[in-house]
PyMOL commands that place a pseudoatom at each C-alpha (Angstrom):
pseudoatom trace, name=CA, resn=UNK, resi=1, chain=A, elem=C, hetatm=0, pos=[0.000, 0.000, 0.000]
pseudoatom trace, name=CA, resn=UNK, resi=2, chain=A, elem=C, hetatm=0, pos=[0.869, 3.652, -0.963]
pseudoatom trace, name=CA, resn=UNK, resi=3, chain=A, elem=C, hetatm=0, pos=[0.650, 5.554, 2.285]
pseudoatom trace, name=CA, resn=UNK, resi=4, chain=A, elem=C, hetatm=0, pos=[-0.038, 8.709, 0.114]
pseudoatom trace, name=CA, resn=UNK, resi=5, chain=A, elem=C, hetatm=0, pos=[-2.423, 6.927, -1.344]
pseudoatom trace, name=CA, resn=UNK, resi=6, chain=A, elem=C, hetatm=0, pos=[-4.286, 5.453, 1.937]
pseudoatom trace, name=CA, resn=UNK, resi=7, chain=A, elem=C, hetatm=0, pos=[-4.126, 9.188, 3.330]
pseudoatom trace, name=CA, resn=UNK, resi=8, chain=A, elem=C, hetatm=0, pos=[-5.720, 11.056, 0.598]
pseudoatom trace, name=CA, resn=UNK, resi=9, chain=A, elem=C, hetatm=0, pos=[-8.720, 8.225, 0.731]
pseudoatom trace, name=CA, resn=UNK, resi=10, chain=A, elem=C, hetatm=0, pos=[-9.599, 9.680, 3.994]
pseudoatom trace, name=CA, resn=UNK, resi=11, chain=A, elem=C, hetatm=0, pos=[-8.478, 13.337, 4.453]
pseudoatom trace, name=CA, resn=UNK, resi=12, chain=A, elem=C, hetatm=0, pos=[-10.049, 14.544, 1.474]
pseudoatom trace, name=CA, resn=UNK, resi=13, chain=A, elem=C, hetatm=0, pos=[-13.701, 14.460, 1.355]
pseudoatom trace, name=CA, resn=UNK, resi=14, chain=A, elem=C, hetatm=0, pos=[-14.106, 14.724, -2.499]
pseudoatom trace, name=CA, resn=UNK, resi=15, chain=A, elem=C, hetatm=0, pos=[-11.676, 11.328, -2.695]
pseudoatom trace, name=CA, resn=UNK, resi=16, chain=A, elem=C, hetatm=0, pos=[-14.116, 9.498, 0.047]
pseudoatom trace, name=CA, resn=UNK, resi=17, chain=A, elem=C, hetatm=0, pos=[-17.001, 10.827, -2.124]
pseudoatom trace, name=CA, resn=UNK, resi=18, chain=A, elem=C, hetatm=0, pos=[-15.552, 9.266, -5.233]
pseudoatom trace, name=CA, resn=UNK, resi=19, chain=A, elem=C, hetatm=0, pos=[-14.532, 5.933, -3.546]
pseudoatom trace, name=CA, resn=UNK, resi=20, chain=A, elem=C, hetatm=0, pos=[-18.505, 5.393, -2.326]
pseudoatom trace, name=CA, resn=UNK, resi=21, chain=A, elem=C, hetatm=0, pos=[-20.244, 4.791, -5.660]
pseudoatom trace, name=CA, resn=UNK, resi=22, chain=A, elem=C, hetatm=0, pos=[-17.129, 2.256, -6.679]
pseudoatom trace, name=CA, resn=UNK, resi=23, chain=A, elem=C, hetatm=0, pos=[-17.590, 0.295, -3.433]
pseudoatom trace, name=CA, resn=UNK, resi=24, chain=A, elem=C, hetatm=0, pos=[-21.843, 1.117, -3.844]
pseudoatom trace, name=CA, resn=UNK, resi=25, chain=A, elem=C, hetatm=0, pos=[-21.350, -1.072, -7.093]
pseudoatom trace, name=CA, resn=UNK, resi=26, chain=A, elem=C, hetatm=0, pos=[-19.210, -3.786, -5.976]
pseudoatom trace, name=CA, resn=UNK, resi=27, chain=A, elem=C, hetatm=0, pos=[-21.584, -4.127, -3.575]
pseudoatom trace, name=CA, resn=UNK, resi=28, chain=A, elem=C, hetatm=0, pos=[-24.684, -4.230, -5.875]
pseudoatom trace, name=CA, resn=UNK, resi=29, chain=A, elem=C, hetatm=0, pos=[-22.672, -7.122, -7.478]
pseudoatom trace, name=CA, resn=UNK, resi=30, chain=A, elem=C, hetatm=0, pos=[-22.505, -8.833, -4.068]
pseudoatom trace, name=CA, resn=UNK, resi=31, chain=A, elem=C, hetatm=0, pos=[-25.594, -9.072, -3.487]
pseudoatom trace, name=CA, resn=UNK, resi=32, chain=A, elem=C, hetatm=0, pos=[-26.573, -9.996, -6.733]
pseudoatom trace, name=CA, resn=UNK, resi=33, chain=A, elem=C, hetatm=0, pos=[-24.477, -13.496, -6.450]
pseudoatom trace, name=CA, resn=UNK, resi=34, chain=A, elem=C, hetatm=0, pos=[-26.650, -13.835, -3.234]
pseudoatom trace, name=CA, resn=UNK, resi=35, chain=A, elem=C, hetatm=0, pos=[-30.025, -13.397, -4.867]
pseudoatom trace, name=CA, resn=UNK, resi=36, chain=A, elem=C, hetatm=0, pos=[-29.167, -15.967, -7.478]
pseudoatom trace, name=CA, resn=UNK, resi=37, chain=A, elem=C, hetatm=0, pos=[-27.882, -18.503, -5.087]
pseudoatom trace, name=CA, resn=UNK, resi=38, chain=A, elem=C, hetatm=0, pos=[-30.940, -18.025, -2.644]
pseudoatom trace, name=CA, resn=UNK, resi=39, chain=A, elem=C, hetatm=0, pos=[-31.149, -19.018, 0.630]
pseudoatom trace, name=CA, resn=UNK, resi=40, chain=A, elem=C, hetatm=0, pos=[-28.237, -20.442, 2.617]
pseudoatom trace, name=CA, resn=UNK, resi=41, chain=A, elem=C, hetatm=0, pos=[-30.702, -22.231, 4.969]
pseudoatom trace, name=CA, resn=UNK, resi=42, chain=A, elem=C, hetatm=0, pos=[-33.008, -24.123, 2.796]
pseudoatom trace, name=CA, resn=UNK, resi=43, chain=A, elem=C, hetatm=0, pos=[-32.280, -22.977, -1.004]
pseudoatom trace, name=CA, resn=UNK, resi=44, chain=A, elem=C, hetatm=0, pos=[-35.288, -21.177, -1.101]
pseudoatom trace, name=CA, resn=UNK, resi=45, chain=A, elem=C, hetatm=0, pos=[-35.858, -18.006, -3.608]
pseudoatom trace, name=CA, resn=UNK, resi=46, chain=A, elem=C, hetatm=0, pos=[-35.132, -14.586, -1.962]
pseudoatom trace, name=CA, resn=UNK, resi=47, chain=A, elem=C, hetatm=0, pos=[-36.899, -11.171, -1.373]
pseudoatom trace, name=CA, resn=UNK, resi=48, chain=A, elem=C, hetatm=0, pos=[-35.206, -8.066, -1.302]
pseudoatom trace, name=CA, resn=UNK, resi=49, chain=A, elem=C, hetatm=0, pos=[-35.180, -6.538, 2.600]
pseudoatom trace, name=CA, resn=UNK, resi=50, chain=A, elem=C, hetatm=0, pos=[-32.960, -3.756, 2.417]
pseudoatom trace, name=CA, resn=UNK, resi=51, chain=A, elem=C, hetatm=0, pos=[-32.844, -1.066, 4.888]
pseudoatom trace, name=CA, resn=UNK, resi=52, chain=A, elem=C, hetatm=0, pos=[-31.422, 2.097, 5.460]
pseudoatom trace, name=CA, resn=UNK, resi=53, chain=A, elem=C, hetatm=0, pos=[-28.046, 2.493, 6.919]
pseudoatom trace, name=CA, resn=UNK, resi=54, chain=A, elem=C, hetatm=0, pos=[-26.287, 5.854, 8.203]
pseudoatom trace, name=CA, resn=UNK, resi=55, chain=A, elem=C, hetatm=0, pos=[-22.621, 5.722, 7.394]
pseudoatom trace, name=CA, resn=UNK, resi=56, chain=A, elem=C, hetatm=0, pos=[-20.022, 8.293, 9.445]
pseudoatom trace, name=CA, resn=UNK, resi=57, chain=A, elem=C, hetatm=0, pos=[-17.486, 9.225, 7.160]
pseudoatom trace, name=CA, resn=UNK, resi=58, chain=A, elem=C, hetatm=0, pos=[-19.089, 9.985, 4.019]
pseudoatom trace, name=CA, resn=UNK, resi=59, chain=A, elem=C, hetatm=0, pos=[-21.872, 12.463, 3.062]
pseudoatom trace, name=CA, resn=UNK, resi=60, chain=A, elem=C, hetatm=0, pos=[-23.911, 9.799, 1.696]
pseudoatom trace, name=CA, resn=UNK, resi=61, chain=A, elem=C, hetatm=0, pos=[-27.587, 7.716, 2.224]
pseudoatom trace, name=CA, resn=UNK, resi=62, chain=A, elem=C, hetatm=0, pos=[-27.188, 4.449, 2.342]
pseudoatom trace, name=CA, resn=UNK, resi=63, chain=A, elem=C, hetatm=0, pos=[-29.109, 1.292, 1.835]
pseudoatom trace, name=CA, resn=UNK, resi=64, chain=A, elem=C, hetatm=0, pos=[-27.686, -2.008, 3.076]
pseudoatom trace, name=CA, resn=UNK, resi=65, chain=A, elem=C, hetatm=0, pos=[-28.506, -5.101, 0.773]
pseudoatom trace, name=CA, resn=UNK, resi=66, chain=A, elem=C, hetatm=0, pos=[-30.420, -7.528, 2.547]
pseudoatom trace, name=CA, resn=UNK, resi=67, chain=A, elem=C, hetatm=0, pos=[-32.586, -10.349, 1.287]
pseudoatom trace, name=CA, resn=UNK, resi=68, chain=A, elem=C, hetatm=0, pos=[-35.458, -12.521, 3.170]
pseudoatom trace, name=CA, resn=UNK, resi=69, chain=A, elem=C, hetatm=0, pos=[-36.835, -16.122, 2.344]
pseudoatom trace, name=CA, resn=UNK, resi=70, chain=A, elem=C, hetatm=0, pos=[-39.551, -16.871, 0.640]
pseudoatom trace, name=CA, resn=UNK, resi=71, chain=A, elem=C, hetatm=0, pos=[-40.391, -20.006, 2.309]
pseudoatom trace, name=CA, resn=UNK, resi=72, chain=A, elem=C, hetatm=0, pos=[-43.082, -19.494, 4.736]
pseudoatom trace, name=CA, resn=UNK, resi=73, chain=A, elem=C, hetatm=0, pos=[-41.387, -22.276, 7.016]
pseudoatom trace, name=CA, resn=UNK, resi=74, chain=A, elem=C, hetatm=0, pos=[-37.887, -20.815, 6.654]
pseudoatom trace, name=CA, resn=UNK, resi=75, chain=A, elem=C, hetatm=0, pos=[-37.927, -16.696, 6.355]
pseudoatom trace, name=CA, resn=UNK, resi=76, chain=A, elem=C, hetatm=0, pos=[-34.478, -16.267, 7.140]
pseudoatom trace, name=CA, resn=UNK, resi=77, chain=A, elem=C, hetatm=0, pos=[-32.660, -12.997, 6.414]
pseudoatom trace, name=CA, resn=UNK, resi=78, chain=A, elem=C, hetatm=0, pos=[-29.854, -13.334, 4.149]
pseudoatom trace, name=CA, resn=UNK, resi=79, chain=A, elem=C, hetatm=0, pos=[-27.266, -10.617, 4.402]
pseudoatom trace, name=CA, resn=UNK, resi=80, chain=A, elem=C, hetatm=0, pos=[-24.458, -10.437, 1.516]
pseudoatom trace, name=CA, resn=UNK, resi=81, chain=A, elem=C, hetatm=0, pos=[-21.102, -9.391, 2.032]
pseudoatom trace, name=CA, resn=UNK, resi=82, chain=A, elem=C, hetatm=0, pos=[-20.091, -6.087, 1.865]
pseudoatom trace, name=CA, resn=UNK, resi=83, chain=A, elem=C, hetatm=0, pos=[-17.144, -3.650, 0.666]
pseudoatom trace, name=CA, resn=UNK, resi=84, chain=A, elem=C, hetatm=0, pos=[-19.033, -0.700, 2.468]
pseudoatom trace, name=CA, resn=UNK, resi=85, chain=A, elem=C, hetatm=0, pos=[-19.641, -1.854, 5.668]
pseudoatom trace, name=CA, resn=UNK, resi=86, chain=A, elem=C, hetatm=0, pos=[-17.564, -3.705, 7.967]
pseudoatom trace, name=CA, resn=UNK, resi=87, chain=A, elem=C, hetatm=0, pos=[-19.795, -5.584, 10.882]
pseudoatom trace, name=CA, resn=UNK, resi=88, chain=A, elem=C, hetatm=0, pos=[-22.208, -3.496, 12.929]
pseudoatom trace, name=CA, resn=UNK, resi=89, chain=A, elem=C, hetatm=0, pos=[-18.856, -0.490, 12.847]
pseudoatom trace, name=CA, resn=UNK, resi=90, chain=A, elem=C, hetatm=0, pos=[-20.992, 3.327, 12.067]
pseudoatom trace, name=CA, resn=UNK, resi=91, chain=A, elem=C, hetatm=0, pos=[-18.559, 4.136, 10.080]
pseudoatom trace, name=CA, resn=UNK, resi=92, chain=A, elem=C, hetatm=0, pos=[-17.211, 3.315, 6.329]
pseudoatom trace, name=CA, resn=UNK, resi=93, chain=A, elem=C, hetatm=0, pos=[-15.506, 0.442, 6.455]
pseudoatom trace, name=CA, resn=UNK, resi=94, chain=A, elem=C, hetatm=0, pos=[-12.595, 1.338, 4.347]
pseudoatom trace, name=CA, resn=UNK, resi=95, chain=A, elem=C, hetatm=0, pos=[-12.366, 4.314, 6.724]
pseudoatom trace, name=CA, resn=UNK, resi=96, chain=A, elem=C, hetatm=0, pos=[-11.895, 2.105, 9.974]
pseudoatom trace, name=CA, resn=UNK, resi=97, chain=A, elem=C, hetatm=0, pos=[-9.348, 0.004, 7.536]
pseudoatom trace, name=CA, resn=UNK, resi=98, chain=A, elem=C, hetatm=0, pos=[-7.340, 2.917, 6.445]
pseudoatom trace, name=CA, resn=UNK, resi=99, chain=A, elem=C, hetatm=0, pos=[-7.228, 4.587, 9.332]
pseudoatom trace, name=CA, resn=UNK, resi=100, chain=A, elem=C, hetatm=0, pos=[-6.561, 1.450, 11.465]
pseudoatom trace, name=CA, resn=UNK, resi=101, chain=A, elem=C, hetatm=0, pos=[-3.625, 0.516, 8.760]
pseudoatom trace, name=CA, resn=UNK, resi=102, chain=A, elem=C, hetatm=0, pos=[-2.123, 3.998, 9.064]
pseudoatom trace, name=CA, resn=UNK, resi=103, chain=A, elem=C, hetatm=0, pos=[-1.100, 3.792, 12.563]
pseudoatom trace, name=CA, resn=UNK, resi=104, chain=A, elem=C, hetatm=0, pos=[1.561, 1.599, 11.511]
pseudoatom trace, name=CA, resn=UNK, resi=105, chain=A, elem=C, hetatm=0, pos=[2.367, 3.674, 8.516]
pseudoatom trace, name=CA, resn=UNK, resi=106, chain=A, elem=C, hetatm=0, pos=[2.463, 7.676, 9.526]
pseudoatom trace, name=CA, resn=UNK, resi=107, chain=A, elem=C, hetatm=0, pos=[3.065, 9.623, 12.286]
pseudoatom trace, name=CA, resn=UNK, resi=108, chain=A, elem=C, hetatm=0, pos=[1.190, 9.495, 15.597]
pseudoatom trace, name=CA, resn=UNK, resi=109, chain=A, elem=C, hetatm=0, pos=[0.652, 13.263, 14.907]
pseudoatom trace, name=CA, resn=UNK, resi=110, chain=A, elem=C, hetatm=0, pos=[-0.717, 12.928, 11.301]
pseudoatom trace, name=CA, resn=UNK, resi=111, chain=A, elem=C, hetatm=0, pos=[-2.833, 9.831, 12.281]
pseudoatom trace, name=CA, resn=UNK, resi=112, chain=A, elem=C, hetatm=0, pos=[-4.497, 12.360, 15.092]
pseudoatom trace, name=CA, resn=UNK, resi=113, chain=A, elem=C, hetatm=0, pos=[-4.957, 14.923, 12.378]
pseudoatom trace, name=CA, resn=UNK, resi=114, chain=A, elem=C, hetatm=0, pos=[-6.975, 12.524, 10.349]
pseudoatom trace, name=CA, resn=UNK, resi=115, chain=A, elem=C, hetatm=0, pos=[-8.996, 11.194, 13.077]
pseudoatom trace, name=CA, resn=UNK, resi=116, chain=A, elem=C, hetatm=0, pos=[-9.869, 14.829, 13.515]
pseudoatom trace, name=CA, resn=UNK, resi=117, chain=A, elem=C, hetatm=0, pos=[-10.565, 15.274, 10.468]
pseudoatom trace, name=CA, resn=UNK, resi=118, chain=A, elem=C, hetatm=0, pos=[-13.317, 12.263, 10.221]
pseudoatom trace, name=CA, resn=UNK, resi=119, chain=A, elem=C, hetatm=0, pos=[-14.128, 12.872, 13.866]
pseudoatom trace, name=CA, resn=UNK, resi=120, chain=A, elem=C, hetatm=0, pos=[-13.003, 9.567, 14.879]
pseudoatom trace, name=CA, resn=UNK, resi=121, chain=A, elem=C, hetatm=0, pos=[-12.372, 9.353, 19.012]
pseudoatom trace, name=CA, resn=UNK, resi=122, chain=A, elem=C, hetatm=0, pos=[-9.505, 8.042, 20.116]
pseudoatom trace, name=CA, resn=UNK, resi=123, chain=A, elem=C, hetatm=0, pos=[-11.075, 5.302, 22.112]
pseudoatom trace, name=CA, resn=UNK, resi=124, chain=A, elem=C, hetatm=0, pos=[-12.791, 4.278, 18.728]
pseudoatom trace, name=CA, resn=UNK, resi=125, chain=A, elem=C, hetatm=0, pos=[-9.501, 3.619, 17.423]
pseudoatom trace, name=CA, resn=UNK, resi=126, chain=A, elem=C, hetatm=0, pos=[-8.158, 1.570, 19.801]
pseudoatom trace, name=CA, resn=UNK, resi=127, chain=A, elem=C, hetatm=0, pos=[-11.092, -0.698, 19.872]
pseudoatom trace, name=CA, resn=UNK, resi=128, chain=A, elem=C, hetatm=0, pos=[-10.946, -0.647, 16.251]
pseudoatom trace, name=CA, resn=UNK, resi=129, chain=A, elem=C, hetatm=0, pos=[-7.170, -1.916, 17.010]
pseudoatom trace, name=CA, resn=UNK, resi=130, chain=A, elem=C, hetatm=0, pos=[-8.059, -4.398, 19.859]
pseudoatom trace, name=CA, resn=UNK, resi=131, chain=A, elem=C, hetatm=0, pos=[-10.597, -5.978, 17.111]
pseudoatom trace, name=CA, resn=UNK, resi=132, chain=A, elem=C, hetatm=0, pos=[-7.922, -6.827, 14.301]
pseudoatom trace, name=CA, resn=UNK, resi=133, chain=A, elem=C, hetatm=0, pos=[-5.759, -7.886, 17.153]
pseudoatom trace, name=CA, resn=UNK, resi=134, chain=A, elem=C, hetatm=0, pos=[-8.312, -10.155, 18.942]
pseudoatom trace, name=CA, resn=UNK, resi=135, chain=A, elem=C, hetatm=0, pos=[-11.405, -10.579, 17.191]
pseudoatom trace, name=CA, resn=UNK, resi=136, chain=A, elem=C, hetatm=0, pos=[-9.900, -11.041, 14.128]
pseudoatom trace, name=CA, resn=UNK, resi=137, chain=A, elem=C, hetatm=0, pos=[-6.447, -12.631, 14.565]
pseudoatom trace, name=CA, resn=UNK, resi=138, chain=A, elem=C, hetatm=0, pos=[-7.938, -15.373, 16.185]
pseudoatom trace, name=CA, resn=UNK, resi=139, chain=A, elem=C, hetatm=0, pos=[-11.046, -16.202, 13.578]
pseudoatom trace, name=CA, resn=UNK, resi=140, chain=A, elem=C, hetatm=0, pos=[-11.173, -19.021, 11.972]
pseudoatom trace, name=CA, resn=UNK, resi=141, chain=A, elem=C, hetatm=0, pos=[-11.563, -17.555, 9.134]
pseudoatom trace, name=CA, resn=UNK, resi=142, chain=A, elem=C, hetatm=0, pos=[-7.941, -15.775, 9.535]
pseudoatom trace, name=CA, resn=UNK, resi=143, chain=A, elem=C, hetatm=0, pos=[-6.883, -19.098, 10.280]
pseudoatom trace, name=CA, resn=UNK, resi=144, chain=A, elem=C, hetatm=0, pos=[-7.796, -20.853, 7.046]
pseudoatom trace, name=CA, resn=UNK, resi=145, chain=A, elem=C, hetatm=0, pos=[-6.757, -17.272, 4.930]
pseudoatom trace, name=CA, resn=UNK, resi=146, chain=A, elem=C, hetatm=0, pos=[-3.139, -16.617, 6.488]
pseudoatom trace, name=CA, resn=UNK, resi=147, chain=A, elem=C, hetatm=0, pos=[-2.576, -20.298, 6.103]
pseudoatom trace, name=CA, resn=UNK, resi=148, chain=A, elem=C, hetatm=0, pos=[-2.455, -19.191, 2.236]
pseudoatom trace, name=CA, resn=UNK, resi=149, chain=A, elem=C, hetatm=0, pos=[0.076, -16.278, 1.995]
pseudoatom trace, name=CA, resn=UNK, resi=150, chain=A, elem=C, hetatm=0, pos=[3.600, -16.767, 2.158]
pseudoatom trace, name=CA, resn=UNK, resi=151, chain=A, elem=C, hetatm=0, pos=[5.357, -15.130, 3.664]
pseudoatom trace, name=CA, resn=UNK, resi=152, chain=A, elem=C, hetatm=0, pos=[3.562, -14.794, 6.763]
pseudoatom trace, name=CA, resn=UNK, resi=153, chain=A, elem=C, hetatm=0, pos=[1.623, -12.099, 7.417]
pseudoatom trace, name=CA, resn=UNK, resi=154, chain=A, elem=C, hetatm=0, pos=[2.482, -10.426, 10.754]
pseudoatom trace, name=CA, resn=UNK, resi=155, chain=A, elem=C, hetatm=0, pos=[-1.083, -10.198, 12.822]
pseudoatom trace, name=CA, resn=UNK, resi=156, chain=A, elem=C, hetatm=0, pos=[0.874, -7.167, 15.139]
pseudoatom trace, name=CA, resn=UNK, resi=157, chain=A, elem=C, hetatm=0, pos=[0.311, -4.842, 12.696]
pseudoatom trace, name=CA, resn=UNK, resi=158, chain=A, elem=C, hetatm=0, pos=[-3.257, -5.720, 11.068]
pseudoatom trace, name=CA, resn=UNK, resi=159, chain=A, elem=C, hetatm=0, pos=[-4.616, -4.465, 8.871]
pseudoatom trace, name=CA, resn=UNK, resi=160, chain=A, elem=C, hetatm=0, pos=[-1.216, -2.964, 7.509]
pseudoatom trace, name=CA, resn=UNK, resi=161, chain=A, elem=C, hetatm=0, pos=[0.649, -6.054, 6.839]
pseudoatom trace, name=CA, resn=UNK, resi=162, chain=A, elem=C, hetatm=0, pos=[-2.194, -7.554, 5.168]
pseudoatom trace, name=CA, resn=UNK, resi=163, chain=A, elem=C, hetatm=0, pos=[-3.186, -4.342, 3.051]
pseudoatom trace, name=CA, resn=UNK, resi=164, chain=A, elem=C, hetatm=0, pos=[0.445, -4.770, 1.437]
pseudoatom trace, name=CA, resn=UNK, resi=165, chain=A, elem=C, hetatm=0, pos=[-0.142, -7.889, -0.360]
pseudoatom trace, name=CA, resn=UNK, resi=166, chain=A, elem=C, hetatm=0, pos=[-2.816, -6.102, -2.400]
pseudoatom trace, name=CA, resn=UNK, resi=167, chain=A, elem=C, hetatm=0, pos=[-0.885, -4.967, -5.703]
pseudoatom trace, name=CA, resn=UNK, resi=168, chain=A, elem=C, hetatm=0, pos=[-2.114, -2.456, -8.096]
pseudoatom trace, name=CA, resn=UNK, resi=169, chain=A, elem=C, hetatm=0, pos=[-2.438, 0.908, -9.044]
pseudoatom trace, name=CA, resn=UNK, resi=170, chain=A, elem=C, hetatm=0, pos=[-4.769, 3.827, -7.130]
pseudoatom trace, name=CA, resn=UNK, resi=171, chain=A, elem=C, hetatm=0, pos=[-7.076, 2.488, -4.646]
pseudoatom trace, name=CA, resn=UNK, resi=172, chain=A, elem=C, hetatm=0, pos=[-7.125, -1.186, -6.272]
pseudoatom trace, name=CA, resn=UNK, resi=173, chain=A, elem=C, hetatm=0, pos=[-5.136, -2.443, -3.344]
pseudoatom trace, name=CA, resn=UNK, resi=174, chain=A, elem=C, hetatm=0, pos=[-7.313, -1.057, -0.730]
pseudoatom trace, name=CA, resn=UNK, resi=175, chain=A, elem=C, hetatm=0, pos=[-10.493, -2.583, -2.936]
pseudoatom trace, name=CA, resn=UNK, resi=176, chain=A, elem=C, hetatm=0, pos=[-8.627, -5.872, -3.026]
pseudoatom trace, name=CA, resn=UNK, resi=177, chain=A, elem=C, hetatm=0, pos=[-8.654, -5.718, 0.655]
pseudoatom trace, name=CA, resn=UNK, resi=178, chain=A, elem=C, hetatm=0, pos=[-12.351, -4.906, 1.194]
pseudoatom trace, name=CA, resn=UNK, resi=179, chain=A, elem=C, hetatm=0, pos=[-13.343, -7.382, -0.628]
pseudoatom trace, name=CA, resn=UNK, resi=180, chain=A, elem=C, hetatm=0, pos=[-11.310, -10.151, 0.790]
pseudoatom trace, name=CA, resn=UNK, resi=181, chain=A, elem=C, hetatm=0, pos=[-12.990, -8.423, 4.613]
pseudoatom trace, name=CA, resn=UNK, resi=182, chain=A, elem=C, hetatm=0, pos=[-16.481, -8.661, 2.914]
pseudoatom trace, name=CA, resn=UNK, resi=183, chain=A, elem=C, hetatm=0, pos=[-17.286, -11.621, 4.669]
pseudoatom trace, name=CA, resn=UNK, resi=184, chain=A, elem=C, hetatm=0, pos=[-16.983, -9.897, 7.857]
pseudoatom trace, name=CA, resn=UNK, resi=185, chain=A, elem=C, hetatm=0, pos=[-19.565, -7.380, 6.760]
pseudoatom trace, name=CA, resn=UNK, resi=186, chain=A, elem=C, hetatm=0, pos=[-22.378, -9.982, 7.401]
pseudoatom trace, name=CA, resn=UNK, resi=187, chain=A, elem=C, hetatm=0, pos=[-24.532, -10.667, 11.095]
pseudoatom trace, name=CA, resn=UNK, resi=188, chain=A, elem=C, hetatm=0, pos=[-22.391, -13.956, 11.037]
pseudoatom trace, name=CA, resn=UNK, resi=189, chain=A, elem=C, hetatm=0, pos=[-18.975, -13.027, 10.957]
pseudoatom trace, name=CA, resn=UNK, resi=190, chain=A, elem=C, hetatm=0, pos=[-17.112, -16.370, 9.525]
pseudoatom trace, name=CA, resn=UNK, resi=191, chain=A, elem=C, hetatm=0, pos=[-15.249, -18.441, 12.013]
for i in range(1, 191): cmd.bond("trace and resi %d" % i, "trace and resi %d" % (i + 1))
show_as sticks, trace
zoom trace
């Protein structure tokens, strides 16, 4: 990752504006692929149940996707993954990524400017911290994923270390990254 690059995501508001109608459609593709595979519980066709969701970090409305059963017996809610949203967090998810990632990347000082910036509390931070370091470290799903890059990735400095095996130009790296978090973005967190 470009630290530049990470930084201007966030401190300018015209770049986070930008970034939300990419990650708005790779999310419309999501839940697409959910729709046609239908239920997870008992195959069943799906409804659309979106809802509204308020987002800190970016001027912008947002619906999450959300799908219901059809089956009378079943009616489970179906939740896709998401580049947007990461778990129940209020704000953008590639913001608590980005910023998270930063602190191993820029100054202390320019890390507080930013979460002045997006109004981001310190406290927020470090349980944005303690959650890559605990929450996530020790999924299963981490498990099974870090068994598959080589070198090691070092879980001390998550989501940094993991952010940097995301190659391209712009913010392709960062979008590499949401997407392989998506899963997270669900009621059922894998693992």
């Amino acid at each position: 990752m470009n630290k530049q690059t990470g930084e201007s995501v966030i401190s300018d508001e015209n770049s986070r504006a930008a970034l939300w109608p990419v990650l708005t459609k790779i999310d419309a593709d999501l839940a697409e692929q959910a729709l046609i595979q239908g239920c997870g519980h008992c195959g069943g066709a799906l409804h659309r149940a979106d809802y509204p969701r308020k987002v800190r970090g970016v001027r912008a409305e947002s619906r999450r996707h959300s799908f219901c059963c059809a089956r009378e017996e079943c009616r489970r809610r179906e939740t896709p993954g998401s580049v947007r949203f990461l778990g129940r967090k209020v704000y953008a998810g590639f913001i608590v990524v980005v910023l998270t990632a930063l602190r191993h990347g820029l100054s202390t000082e320019r890390v507080r400017v930013l979460q002045e910036q997006l109004g981001v509390d310190r406290r927020t931070l470090e349980r944005w911290r303690r959650w890559w370091l605990e929450q996530f470290a020790r999924s299963g799903f981490w498990r099974v994923a870090r068994a598959r890059l080589v070198p090691p990735v070092d879980a001390a400095t998550l989501p940094w270390s993991l952010w940097v095996r995301f190659t391209g130009e712009g913010n392709a790296p960062l979008l590499g990254l949401l997407r392989f978090l998506s899963p997270w973005s669900t009621r059922r967190p894998p693992g």
